[in-house]
Backbone bond lengths (Angstrom), bond angles and torsions (degrees), N, CA, C in turn:
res aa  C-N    CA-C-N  psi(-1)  N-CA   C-N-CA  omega(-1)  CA-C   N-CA-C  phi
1 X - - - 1.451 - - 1.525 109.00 -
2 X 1.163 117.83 141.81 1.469 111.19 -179.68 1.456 115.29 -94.76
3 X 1.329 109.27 -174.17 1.762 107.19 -147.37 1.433 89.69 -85.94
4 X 1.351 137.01 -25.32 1.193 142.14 -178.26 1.845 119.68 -59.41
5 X 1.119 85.11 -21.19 1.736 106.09 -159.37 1.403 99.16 -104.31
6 X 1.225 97.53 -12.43 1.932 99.83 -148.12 2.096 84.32 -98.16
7 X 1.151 114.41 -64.64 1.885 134.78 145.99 1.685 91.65 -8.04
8 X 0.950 114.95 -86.51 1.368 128.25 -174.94 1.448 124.63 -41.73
9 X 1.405 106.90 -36.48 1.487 116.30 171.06 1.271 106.31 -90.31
10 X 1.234 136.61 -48.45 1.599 129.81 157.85 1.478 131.87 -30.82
11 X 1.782 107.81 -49.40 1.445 106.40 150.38 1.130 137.80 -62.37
12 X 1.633 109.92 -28.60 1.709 110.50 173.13 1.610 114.33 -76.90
13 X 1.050 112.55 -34.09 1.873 106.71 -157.76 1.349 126.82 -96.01
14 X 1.592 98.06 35.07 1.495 104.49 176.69 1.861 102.51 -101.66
15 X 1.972 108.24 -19.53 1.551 103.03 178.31 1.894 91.51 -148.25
16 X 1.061 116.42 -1.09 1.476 104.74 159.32 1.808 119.27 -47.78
17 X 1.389 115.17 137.71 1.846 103.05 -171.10 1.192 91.37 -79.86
18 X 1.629 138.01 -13.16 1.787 97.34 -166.46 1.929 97.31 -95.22
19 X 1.377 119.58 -19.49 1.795 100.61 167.52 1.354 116.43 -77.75
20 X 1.277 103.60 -16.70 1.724 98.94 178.59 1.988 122.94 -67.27
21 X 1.770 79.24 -38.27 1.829 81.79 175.67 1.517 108.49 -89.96
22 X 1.234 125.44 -3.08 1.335 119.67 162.33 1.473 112.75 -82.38
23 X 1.178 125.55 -7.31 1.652 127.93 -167.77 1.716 83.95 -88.01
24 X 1.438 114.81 -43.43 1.561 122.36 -159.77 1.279 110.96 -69.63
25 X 1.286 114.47 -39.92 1.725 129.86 171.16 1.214 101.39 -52.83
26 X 1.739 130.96 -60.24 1.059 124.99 171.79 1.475 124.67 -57.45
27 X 0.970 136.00 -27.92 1.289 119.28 -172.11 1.510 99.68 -87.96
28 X 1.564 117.78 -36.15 1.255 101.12 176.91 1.716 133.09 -50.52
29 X 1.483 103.43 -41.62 1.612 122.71 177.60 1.537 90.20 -64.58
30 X 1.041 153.53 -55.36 1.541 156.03 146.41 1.782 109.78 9.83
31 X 1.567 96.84 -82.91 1.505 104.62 162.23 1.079 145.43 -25.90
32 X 1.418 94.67 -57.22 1.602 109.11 169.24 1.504 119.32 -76.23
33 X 1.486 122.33 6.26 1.635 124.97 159.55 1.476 106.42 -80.13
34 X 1.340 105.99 173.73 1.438 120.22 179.57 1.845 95.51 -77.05
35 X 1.091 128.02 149.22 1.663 120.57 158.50 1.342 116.32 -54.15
36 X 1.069 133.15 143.30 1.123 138.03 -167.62 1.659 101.83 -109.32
37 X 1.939 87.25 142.80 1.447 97.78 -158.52 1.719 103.31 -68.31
38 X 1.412 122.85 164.86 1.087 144.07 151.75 1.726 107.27 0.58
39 X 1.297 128.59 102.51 1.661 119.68 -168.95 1.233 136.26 44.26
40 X 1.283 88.13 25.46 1.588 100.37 175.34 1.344 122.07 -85.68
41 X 2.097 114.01 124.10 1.910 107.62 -129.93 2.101 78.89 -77.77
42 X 1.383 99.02 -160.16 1.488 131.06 -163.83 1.495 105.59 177.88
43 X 1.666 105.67 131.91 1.554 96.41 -162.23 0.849 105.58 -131.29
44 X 1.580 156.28 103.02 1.691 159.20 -150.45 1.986 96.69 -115.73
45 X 1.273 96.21 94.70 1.364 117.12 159.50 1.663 102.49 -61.30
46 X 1.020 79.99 145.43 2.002 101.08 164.06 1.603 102.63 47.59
47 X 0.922 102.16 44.79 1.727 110.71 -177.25 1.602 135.21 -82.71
48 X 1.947 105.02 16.48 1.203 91.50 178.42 1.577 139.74 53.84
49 X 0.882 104.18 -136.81 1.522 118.05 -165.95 1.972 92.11 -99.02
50 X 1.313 122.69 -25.84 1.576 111.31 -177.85 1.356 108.40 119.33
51 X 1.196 118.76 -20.66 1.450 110.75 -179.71 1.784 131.92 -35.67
52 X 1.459 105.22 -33.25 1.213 107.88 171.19 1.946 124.47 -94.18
53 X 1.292 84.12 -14.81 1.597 108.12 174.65 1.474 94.23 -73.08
54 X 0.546 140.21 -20.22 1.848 143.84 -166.92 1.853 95.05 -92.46
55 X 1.056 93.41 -40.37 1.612 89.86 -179.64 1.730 109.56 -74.80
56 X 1.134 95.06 -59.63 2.024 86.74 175.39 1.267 96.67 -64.00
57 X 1.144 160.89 26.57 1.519 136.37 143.38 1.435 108.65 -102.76
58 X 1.441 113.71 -13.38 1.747 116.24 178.10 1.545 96.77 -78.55
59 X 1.625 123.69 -23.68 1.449 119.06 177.64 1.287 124.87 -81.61
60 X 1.591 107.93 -3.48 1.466 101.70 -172.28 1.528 113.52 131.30
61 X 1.429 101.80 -43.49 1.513 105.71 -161.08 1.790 122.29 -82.35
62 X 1.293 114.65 163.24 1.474 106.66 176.16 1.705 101.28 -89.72
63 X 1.404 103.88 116.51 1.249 103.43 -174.43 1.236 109.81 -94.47
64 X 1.148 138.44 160.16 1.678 141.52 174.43 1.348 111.22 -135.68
65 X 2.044 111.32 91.88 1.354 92.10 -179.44 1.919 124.38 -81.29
66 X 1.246 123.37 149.72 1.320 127.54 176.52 1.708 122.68 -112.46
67 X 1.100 113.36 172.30 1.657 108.92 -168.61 1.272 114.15 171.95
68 X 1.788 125.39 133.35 1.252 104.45 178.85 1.625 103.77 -88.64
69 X 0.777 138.04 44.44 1.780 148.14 -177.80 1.664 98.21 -116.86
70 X 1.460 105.42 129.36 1.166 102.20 163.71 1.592 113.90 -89.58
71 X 1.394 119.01 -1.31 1.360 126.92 -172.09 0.988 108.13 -81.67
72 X 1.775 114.34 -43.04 1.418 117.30 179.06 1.601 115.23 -64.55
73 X 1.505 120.55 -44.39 1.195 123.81 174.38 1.495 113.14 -40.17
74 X 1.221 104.07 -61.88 1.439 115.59 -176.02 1.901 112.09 -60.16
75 X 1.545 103.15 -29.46 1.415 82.47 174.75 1.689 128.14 -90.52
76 X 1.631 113.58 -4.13 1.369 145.03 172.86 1.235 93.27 -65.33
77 X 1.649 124.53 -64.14 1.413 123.97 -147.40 2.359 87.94 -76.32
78 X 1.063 112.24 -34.04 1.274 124.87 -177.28 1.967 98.64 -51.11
79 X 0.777 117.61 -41.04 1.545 143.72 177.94 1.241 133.67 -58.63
80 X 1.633 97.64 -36.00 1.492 125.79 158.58 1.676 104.23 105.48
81 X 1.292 123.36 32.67 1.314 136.29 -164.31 1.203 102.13 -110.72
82 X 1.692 126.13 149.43 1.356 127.47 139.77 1.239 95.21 -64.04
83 X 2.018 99.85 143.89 1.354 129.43 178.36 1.607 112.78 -157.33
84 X 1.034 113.83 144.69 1.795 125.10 168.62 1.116 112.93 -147.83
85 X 1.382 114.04 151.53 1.689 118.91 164.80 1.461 99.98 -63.70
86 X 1.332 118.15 159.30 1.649 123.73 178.19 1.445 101.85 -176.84
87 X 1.754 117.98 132.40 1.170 107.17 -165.26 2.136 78.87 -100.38
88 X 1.408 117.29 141.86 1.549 126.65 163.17 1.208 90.46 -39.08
89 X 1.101 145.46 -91.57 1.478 137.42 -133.41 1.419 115.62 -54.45
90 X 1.156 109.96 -29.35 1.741 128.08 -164.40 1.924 109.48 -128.73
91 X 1.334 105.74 57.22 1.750 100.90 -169.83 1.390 88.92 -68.11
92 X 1.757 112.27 161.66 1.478 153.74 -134.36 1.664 82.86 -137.53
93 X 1.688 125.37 26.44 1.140 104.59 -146.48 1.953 86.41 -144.76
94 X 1.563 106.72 129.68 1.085 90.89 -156.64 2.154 117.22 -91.45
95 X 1.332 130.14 154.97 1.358 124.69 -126.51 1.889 86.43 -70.84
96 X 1.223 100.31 170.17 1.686 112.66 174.49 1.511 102.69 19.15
97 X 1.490 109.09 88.08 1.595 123.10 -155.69 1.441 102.39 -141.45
98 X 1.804 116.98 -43.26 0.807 140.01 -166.33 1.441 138.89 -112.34
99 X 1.623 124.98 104.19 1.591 113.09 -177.45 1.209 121.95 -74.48
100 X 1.362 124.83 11.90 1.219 125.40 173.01 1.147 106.52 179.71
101 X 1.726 107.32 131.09 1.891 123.34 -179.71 1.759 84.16 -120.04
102 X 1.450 109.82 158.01 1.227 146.37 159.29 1.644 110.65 -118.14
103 X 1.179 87.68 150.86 1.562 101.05 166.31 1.394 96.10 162.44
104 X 2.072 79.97 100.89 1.920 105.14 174.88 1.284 95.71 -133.19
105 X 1.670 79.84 125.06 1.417 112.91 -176.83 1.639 133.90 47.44
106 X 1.427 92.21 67.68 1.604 138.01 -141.96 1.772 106.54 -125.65
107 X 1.325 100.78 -90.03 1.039 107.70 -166.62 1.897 118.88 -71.30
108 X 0.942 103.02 -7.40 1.724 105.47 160.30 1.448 118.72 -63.74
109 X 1.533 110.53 -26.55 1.785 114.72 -177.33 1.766 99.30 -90.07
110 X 1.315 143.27 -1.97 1.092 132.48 169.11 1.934 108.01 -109.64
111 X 2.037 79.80 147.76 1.711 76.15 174.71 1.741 116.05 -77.12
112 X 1.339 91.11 -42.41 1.794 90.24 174.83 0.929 113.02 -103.65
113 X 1.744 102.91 96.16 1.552 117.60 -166.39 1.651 87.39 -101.02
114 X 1.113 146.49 -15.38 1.370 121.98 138.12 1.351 144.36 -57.49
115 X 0.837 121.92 2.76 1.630 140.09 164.01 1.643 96.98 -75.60
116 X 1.656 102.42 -72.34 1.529 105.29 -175.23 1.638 115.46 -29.50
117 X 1.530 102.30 -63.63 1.628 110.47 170.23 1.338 116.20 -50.31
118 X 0.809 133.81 -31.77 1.597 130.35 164.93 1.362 126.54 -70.67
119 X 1.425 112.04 -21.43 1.557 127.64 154.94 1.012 113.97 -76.04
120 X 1.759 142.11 -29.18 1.171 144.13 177.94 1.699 99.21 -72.07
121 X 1.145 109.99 -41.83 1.641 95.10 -167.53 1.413 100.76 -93.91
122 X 0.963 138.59 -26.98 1.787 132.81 161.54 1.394 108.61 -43.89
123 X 1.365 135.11 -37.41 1.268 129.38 -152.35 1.394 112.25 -99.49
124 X 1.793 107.05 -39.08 1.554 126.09 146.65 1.548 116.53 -23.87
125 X 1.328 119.26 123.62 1.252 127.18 141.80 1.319 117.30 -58.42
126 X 1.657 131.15 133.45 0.830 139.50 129.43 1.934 120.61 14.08
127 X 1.210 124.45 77.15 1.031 108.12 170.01 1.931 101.64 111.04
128 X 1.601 97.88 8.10 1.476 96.49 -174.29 1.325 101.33 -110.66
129 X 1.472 115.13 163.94 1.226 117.65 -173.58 2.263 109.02 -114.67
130 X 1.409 75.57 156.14 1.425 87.64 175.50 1.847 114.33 -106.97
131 X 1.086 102.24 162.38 1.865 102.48 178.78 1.342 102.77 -142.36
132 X 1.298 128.40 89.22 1.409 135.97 165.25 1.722 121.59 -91.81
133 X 1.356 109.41 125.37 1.659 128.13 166.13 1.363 100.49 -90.75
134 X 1.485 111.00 147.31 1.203 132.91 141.13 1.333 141.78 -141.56
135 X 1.380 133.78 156.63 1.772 114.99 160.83 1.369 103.93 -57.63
136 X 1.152 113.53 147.23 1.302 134.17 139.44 1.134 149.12 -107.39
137 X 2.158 136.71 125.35 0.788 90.37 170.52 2.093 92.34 121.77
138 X 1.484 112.13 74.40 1.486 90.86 -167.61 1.536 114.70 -75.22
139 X 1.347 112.70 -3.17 1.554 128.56 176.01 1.041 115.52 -32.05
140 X 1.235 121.89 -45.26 1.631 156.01 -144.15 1.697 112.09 -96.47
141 X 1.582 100.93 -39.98 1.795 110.55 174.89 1.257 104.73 -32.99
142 X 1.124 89.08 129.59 1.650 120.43 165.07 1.315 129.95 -145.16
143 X 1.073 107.91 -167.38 1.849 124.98 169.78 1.373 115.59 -53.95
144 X 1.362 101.16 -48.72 1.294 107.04 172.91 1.376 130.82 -56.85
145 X 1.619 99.40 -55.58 1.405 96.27 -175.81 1.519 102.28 -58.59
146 X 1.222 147.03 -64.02 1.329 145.14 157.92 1.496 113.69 8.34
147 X 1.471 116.21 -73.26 1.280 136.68 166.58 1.625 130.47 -21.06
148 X 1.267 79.82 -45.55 1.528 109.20 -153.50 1.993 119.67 -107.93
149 X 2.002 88.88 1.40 1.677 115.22 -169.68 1.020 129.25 50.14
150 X 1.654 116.11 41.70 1.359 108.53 176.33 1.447 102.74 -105.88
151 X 1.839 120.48 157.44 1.112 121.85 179.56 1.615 136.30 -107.84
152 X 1.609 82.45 2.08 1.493 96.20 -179.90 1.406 92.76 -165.31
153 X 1.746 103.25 161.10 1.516 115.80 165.05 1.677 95.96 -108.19
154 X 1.399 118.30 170.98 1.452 125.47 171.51 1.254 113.69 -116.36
155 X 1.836 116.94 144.17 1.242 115.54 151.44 2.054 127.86 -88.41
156 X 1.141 119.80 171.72 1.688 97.04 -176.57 1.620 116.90 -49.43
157 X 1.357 94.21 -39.62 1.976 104.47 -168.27 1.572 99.40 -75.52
158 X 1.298 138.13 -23.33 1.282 140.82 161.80 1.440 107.14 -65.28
159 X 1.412 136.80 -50.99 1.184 112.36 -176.08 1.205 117.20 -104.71
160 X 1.395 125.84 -15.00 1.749 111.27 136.48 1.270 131.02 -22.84
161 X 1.350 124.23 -61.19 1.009 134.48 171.42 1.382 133.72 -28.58
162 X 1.906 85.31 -62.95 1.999 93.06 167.52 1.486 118.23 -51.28
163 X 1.219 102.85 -40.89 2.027 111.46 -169.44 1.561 98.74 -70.94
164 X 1.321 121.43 -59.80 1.024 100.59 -170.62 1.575 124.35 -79.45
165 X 1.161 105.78 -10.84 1.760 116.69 151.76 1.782 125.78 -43.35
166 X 1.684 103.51 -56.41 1.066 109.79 147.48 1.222 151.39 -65.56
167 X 1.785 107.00 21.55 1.490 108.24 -166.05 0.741 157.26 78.80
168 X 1.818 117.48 12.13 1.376 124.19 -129.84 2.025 82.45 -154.82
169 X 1.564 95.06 112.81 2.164 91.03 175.35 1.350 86.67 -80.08
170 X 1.263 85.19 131.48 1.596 120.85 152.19 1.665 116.80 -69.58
171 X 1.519 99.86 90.41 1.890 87.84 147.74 1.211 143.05 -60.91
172 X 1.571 128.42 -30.73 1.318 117.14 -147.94 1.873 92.73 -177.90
173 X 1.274 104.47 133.94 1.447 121.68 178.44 1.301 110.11 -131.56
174 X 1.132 131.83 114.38 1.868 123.32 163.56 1.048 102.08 -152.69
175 X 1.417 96.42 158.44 1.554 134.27 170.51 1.653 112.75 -54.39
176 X 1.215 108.12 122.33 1.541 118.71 164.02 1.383 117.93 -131.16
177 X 1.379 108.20 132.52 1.797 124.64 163.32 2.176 88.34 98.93
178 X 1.132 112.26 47.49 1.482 118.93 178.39 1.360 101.47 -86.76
179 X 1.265 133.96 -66.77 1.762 130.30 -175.92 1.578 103.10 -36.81
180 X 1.699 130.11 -33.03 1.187 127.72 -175.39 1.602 106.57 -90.86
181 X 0.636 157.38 30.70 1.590 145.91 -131.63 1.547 102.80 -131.19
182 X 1.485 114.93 -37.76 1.491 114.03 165.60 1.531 125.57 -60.73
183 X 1.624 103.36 -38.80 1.142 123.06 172.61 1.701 133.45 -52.77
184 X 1.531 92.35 -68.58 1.543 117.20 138.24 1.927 116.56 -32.56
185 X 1.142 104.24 -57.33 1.688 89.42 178.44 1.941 110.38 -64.70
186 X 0.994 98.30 -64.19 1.899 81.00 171.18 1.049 131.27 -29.66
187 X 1.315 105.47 -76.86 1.548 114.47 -177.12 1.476 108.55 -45.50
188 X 1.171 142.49 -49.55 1.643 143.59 153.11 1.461 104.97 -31.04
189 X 1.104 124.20 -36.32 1.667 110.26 -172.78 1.424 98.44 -101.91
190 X 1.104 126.49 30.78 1.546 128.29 161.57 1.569 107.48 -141.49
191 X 1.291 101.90 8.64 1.532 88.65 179.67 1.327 123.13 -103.37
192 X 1.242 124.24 145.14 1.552 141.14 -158.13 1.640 108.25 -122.09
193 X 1.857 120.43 12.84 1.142 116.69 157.93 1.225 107.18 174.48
194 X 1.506 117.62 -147.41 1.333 102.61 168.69 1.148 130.36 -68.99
195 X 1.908 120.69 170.49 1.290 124.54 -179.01 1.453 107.82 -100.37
196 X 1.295 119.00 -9.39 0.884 133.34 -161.73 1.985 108.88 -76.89
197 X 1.577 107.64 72.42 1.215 117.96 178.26 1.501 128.18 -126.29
198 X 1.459 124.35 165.57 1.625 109.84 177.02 1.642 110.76 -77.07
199 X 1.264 100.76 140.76 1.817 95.40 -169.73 1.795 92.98 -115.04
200 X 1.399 104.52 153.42 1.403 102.84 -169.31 2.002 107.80 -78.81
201 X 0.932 86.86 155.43 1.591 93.01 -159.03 2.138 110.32 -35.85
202 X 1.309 84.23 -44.88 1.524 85.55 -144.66 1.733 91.22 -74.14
203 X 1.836 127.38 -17.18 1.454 115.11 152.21 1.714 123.31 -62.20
204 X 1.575 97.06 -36.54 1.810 80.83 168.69 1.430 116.05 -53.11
205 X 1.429 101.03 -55.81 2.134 94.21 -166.73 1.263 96.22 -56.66
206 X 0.800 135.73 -64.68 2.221 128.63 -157.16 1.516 79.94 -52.32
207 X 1.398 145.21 -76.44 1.600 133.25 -169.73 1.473 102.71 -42.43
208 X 1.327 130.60 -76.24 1.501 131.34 -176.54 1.914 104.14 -17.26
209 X 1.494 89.58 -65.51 1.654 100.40 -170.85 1.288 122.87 -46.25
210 X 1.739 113.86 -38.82 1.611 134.98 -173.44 1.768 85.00 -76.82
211 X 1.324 134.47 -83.80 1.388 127.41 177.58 1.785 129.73 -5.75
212 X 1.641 88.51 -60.38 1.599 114.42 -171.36 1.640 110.96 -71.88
213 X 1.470 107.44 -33.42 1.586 95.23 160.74 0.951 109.61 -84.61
214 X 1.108 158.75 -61.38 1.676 140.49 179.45 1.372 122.76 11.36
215 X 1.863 98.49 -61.37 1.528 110.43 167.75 1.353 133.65 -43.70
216 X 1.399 117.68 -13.20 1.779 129.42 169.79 1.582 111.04 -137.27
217 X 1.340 111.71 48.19 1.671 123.12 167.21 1.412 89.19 -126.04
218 X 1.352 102.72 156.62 1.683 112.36 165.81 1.882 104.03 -103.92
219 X 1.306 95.64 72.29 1.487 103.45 -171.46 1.958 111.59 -112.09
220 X 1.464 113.35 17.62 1.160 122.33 -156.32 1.473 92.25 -107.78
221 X 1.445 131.85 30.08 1.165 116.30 172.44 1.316 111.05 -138.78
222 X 1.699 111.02 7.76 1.549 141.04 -162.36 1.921 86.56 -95.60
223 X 0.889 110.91 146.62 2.207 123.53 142.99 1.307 89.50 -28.88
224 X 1.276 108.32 133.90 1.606 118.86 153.04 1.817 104.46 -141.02
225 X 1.050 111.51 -160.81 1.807 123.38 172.41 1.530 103.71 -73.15
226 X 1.220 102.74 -60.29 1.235 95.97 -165.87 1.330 131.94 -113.44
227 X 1.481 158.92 -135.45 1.252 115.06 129.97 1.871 83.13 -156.33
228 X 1.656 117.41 160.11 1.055 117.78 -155.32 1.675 117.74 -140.71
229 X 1.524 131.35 105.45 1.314 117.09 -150.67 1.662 98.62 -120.91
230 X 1.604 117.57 157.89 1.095 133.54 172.50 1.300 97.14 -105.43
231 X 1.571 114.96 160.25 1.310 116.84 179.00 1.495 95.87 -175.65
232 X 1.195 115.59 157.61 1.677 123.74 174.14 1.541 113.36 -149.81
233 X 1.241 112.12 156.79 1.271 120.95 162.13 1.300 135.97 -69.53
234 X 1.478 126.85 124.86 1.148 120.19 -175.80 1.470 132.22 -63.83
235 X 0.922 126.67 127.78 1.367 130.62 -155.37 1.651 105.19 -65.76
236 X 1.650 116.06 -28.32 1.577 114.65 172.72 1.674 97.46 -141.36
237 X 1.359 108.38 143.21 1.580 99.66 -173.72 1.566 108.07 -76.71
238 X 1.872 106.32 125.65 1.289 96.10 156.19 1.779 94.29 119.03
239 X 1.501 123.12 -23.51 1.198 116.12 -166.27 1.392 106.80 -104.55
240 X 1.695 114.67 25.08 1.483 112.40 -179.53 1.354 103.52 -133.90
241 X 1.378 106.46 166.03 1.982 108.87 -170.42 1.830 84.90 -111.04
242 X 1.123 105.90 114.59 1.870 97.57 158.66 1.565 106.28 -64.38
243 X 1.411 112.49 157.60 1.195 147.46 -154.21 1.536 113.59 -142.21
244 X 1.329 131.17 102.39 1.286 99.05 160.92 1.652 107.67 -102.26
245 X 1.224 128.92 -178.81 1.364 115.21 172.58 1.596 108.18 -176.38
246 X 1.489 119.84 175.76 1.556 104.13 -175.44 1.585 85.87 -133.93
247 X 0.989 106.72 -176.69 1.777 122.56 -154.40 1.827 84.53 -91.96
């Protein structure tokens, strides 16, 4: 993503609705971990400006945000965050270190986004979990994604694949941002770059609102924008059945 874009998402995603309900997704999948002991690290790949790094440190954890942007670093560390440049493929990050890596909406901007996954589960402790976003879905290509340097969207069996390629059982795959998804397809077939803009208030809340119910529809097994998987490392190789599954 470029530094321009990257600025841009830093200014939006402190009250924009689509980082806000992704901050919420995260903290919820958060919950449902054990608390994490006393400095125990947490590692947010592709982390921008920190916005979600802010959330694993509201949970407890020592978060470490990373980024190949030096802009983003600098605006994380601006934030009051641990931050480093770190390319995914090659983390700066030392092996089974970590009870929890992120990387939302990450691995669509690399070509060997299996490498990345193989850095996610190297860096994992034993028994730790991962939380990956993605687009989904090449239907959807656009301008934007173009815009915005990503090289692919995913389907579930496509990004299953990577995780469990990398070693890593898959719990849980679903669909997120589906109630919007019709919407989202238009506007993509008219779009000429990124989406990534300030929207006037009173279209964020009606979006916020369409987002925020999502959370109590059983709509996570429908097409959506994006789609979003948990996964962890097996605690001994070989004594677990991967799973993928939807809510």
């Amino acid at each position: 993503m470029h530094a321009t874009e990257i600025r841009r998402l830093t200014e939006l995603e402190d009250h924009h609705w689509w980082y806000r309900e992704r901050r919420v997704t995260l903290a919820r999948e958060l919950r449902r971990l054990a608390p994490p002991a006393p400095g125990e690290r947490a590692l947010d790949i592709g982390a921008a400006g920190g916005g979600n790094t802010r959330v694993l440190v509201e949970h407890g954890w020592r978060a470490l945000a990373t980024d190949t942007s030096e802009v983003a670093v600098e605006l994380a560390r601006e934030r009051g965050l641990d931050a480093c440049w770190a390319d995914a493929r090659d983390l700066p990050v030392d092996t089974a270190s970590c009870g929890v890596v992120t990387a939302l909406d990450v691995l669509e901007h690399i070509d060997e986004d299996r490498r990345a996954a193989a850095e996610i589960a190297r860096v994992l402790r034993p028994g730790g979990t991962a939380l990956v976003s993605v687009p989904c879905d090449m239907a959807l290509w656009s301008a934007h994604d173009e815009a915005v340097g990503h090289v692919r969207r995913y389907d579930r069996a496509g990004l299953t694949a990577v995780l469990r390629g990398a070693g890593l059982v898959v719990d849980r795959v679903w669909s997120w941002n589906v109630l919007l998804r019709p919407v989202v397809a238009l506007r993509r077939k008219r779009s000429t770059g990124s989406d990534l803009t300030e929207l006037h208030p009173v279209v964020n809340a009606a979006l916020r609102a369409v987002i925020t119910a999502e959370r109590y529809l059983p709509v996570s097994g429908l097409p959506g924008v994006s789609l979003v998987a948990r996964a962890h490392r097996p605690a001994a190789a070989g004594n677990e059945t991967t799973v993928a599954g939807t809510r």
